[in-house]
C-alpha positions in Angstrom: 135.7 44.8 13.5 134.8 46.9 16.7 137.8 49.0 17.2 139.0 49.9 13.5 135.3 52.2 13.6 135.2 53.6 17.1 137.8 52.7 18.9 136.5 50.2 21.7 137.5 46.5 22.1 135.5 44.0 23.2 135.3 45.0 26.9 134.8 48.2 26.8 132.5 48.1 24.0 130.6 45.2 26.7 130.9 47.6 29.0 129.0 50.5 27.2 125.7 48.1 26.0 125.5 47.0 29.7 125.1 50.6 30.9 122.5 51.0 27.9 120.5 47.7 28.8 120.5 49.4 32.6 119.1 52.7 31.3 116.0 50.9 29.6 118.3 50.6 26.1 116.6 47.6 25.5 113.6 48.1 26.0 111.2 47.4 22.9 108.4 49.5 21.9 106.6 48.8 18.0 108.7 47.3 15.6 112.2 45.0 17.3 115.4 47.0 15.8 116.8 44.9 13.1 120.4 45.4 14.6 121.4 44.0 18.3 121.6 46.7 21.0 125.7 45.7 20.8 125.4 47.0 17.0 123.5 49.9 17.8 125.8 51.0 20.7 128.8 50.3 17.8 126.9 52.1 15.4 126.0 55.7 18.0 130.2 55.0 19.0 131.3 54.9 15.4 128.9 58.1 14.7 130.7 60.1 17.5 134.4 58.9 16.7 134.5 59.2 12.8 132.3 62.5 12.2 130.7 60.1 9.2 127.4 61.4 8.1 124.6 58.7 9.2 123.8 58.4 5.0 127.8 56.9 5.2 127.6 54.8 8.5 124.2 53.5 7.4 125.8 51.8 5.1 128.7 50.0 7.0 125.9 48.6 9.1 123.2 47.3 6.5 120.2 50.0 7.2 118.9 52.9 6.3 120.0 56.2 6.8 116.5 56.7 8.7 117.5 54.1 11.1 120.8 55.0 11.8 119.0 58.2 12.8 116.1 56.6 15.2 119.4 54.4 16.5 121.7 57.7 17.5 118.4 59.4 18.4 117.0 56.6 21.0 120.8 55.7 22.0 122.5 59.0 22.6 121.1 60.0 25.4 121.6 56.6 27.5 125.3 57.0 26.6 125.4 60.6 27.7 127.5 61.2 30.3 125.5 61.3 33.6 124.7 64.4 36.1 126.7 64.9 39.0 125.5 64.2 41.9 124.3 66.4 44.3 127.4 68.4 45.8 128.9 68.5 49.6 128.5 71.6 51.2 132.0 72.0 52.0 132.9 71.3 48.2 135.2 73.4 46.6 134.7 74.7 43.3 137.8 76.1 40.8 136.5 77.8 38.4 139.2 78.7 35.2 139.0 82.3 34.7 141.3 81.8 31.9 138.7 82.8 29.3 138.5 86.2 28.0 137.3 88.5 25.1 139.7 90.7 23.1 137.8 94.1 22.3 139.6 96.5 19.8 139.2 100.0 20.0 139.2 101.8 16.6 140.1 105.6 17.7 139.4 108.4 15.4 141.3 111.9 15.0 139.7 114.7 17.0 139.2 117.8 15.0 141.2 120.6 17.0 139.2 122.8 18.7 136.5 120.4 19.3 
């Protein structure tokens, strides 16, 4: 069932609720979650990947649309990709200068003799 919605097998997919459980994923506070932190990573994945509103994944995964929200909302940031670390001095940057901004000029007759 894991890949058909977002794309992960089984490793991967073990790979990404090990990185949350490091990051304090699993970490419970009030009420448990009633889905496993494996279904919750599924659930953020499957959010990203298929563009579904969370009122259609909710659903798929046998909650509420409200918690499919708290879900992407406590999960998405422990799956964000993390900060660099702190560059070399001697690091080179490139930086693509290939973006640019088209202006058009809209030119209007002069009167003669102005």
């Amino acid at each position: 069932m894991d890949q058909p919605f977002a794309g992960l097998t089984e490793v991967p997919l073990a790979r990404l609720v090990a990185l949350v459980r490091r990051r304090g994923g699993d970490v419970q506070h009030g009420r448990p979650w009633r889905l496993s932190l494996k279904d919750r990573v599924l659930l953020v994945a499957t959010y990203w990947r298929t563009n579904l509103t969370l009122r259609q994944l909710a659903p798929l995964f046998g909650v509420s649309k409200s918690t499919a929200d708290r879900i992407v909302d406590h999960l998405a940031p422990l799956l964000a990709i993390s900060p660099a670390r702190r560059p070399r001095k001697d690091t080179v940057y490139i930086v693509d200068g290939t973006h640019h901004v088209e202006c058009v000029a809209i030119l209007e007759p002069v009167a003669k003799g102005s």
